[in-house]
N, C-alpha and C positions, 0 to 999 in steps of 0.2 A: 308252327306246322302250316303250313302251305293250305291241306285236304282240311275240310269241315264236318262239323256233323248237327246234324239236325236235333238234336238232342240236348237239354238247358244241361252246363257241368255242374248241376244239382241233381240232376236225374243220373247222370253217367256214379256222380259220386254215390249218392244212394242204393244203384247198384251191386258197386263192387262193395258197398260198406255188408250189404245183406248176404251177399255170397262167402265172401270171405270170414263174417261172422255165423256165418252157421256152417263152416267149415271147420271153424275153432271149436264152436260147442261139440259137432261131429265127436272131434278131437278127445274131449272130457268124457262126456256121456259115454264113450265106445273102447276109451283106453287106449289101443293098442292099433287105431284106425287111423292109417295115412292119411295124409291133404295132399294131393297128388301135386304135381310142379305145377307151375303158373300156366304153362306152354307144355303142358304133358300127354304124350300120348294115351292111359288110359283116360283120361278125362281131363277137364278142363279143370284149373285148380277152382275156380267159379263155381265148380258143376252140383248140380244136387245130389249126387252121390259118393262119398267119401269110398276110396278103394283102399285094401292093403295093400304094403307094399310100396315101392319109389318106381318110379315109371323112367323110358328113357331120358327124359327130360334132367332131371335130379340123378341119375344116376353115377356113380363113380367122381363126383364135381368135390367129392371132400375126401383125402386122405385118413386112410384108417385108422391110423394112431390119434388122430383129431376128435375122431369119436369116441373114444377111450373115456368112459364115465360122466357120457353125455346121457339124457335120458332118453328112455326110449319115444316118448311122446315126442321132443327135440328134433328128434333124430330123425323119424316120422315125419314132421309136420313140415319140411323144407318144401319153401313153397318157391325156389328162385332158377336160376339157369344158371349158377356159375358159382363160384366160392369166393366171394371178395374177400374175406379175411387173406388168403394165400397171395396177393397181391397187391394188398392195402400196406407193406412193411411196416408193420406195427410193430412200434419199439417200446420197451419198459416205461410206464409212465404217463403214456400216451391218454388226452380224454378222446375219444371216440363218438361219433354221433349215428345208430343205423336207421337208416330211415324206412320205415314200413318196416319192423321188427318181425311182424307176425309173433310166431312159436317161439322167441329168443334162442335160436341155434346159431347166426352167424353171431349175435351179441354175446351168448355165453365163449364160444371161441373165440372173439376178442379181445372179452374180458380175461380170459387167460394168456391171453399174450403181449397185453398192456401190464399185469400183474398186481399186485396188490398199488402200487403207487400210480397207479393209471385208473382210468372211469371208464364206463362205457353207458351211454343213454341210447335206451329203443325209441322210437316213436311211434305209434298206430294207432288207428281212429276207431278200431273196434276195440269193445268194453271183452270180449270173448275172448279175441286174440291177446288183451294187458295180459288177460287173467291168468290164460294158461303159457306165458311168459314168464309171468312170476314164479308159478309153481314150477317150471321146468327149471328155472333159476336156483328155485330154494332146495330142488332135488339135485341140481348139479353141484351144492355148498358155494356156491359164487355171489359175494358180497361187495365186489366193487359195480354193479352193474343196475340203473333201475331204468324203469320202463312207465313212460310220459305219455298219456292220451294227447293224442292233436293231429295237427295236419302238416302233412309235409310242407305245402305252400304255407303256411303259417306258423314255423317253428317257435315250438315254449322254450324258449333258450335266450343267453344273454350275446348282444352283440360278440363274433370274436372270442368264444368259448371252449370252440373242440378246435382238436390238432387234426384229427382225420375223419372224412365222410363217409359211410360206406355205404351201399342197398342191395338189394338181391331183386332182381326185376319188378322193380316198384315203382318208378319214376315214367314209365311210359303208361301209367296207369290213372296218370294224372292227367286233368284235363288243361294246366296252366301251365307249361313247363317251363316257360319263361321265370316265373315266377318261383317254384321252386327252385331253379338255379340260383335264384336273386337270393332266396332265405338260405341258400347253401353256403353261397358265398358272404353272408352276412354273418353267419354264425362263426366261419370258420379265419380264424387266426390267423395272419399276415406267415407267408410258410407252412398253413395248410395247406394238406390235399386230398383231393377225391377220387376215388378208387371203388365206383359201383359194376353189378354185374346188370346188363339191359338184354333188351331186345331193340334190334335194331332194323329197317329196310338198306337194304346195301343198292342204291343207288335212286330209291325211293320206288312210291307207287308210279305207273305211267300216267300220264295226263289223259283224259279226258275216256277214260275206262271205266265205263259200268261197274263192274266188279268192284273195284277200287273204289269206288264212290258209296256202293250198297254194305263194302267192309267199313269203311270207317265212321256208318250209320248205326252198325251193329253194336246191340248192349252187350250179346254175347261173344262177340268176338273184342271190346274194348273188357271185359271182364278176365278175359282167355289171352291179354297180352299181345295182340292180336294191332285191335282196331285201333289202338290208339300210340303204336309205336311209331317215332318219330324217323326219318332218314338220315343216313351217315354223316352226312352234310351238313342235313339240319340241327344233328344234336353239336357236332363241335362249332357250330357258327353259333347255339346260345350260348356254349360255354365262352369263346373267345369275346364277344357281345361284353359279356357281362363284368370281360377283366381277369380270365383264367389264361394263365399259360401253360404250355405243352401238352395243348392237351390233344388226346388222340384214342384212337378205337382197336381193340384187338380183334379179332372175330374171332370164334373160339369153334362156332359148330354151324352149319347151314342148318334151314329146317326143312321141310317138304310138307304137303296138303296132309299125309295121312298123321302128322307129327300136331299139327296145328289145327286142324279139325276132326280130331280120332275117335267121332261118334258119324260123321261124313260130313259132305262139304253143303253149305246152307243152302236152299232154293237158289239165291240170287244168284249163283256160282253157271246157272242156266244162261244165264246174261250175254255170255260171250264162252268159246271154243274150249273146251275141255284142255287143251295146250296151253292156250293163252293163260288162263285158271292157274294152271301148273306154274305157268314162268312166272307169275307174280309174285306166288306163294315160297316159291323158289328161292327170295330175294329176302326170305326173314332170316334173321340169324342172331345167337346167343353170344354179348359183347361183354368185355371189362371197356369202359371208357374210364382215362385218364386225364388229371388236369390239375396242375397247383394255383394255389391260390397268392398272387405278386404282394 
């Protein structure tokens, strides 16, 4: 990433580790209580108030037959911008790696389309989010499928293990991306590939913009998928870096200020021209990136 932030990526990780774990507990304690999308209009999936319901964000990103005897918590608990299972071509057999599992909804759908001869492993750094992954697992009957505490940058996996990668806007959440790229690539098998849904800047932040500088200082907005996503550029130049071919960006939905900060826009947003503000914010958008592994 070009932009910096003022903040040690133990603080940043720390953050999202508390938000997101008390979005899961949310989750249990409340039954039947959304986690709103990562990038979601009624709230922030970070946020301290767990909403019912899927908000625009998550909305309509997964086909209805797909949720057919998923659980309701599962089903609820999507916390991504896009449906990588539906573009991941998962075939019988397949092992599967999803990174930031959360609720196990994109891994229980995996795991049904890898099938009994295929794996699929979650990975998440909260004990909340394992928890109510397993249980969503054990209430969907889905037995090829477990779920690994760790860290994306530091996957529990053996060299060259999965056939496919997948995430649901969790990789721009990281504060090393280089570095998860590098364990993606390490994990995955000569003729794997990567198929995550992100958030991306389409053309990046402008240089030397207040705004821009005050966002990517933000916990709440690196929490909200926000501050810490990377530019179209930047993310295929660590993927190619690293030894990935073809790889490329779909864009799938633009976002706007009232979509990405849908409680209003932060102080610092005073910074610079109410327009200006606009066009930055203008510039975020909901991606599949693609890319095989040579």
């Amino acid at each position: 990433m070009t932009s910096t932030t003022p903040h040690s990526a133990d603080a940043i990780q720390e953050t999202i580790r508390q938000r997101y774990g008390g979005r899961a507990a949310a989750q249990v304690n409340l039954g039947v209580t959304a986690a709103a999308s990562c990038c979601g209009t009624d709230s922030s999936c970070c946020g301290d108030t767990p909403t019912v319901g899927v908000n625009e964000f998550s909305a309509d990103i997964y086909a209805l037959d797909e949720m057919d005897e998923v659980p309701l918590r599962a089903a609820l608990a999507r916390l991504g911008c896009a449906n990588p299972t539906a573009v991941a071509a998962l075939r019988p057999g397949d092992v599967v790696l999803d990174l930031g599992s959360g609720g196990g909804l994109d891994a229980i759908l995996a795991a049904r389309r890898v099938g009994a001869a295929g794996q699929v492993y979650g990975i998440d750094m909260t004990d909340e989010m394992l928890g109510l992954a397993w249980q969503n697992a054990a209430d969907a009957g889905i037995g090829n499928v477990s779920f690994l505490k760790g860290d994306i940058a530091n996957l529990p996996l053996p060299d060259a293990s999965v056939d496919v990668v997948i995430s649901n806007c969790v990789i721009n959440l990281a504060v090393d991306k280089r570095q998860v790229v590098a364990e993606t690539w390490r994990v995955l098998r000569p003729g794997g590939r990567l198929a995550v849904a992100d958030v991306v800047i389409q053309g990046g932040l402008p240089a030397g913009s207040a705004f821009a500088e005050a966002l990517r200082a933000d916990l709440y907005a690196w929490g909200s998928c926000v501050g810490g996503a990377l530019s179209d550029d930047e993310y295929l130049a660590l993927l190619r870096e690293q030894g990935f071919t073809d790889a490329r960006i779909d864009i799938l939905r633009q976002h706007d200020a009232t979509e990405l900060f849908p409680s209003g826009l932060p102080e610092y947003a005073a910074l610079e021209p109410a327009h200006v503000v606009e066009a930055i914010l203008a510039r975020f958008a909901s991606a599949i990136v693609r890319a095989e592994r040579s």
